[in-house]
C-alpha positions in Angstrom: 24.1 -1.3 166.2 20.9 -2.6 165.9 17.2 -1.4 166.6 14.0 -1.9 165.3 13.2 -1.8 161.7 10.9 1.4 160.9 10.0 0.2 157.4 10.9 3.3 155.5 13.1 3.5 152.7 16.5 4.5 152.9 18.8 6.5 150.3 22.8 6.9 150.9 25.2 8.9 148.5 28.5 10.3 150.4 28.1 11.6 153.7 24.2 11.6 153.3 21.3 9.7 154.1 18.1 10.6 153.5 14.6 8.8 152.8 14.4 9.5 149.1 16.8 10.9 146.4 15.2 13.9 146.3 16.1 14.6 149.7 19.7 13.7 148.9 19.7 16.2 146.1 18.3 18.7 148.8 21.3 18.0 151.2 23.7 18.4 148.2 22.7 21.7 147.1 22.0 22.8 150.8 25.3 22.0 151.3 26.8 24.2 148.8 25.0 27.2 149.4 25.5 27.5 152.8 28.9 29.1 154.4 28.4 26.9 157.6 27.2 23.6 156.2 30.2 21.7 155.4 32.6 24.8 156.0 35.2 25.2 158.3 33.9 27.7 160.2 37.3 28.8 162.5 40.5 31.6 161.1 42.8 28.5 161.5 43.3 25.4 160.6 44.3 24.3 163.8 43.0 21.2 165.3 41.9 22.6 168.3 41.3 25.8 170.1 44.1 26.6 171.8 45.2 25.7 175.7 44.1 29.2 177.1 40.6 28.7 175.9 39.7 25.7 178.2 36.6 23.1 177.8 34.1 25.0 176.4 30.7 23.8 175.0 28.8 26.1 172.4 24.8 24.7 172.0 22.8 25.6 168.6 20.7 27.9 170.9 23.7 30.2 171.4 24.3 28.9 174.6 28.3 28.8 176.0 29.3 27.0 179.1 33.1 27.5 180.4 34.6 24.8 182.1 
């Protein structure tokens, strides 16, 4: 991919990128403190949701829509 450069710095460690390793520090311990950041948040560890469920999509605003 490709776009136009934005001139600001760039900092990558893991599955982060931030502008500045302070920010990357932020991430890490926001990731460990948290229970939904980087946690599997369902009882199994299936794959999926099951075939009675159906196509679903959940939106951070709570929002559901059943397909």
């Amino acid at each position: 991919m490709q776009g136009r450069a934005i001139n600001e710095s760039v900092v990558q460690h893991g599955p982060f990128v931030m502008s500045s390793q302070a920010e990357i520090q932020q991430a890490f311990r926001d990731y460990q403190a948290t229970d939904g950041f980087g946690k599997w948040p369902w009882k199994g560890n299936d794959p999926n949701h099951g075939a009675e469920k159906g196509r679903f999509a959940k939106y951070a605003d709570g929002t559901v829509v059943n397909k």
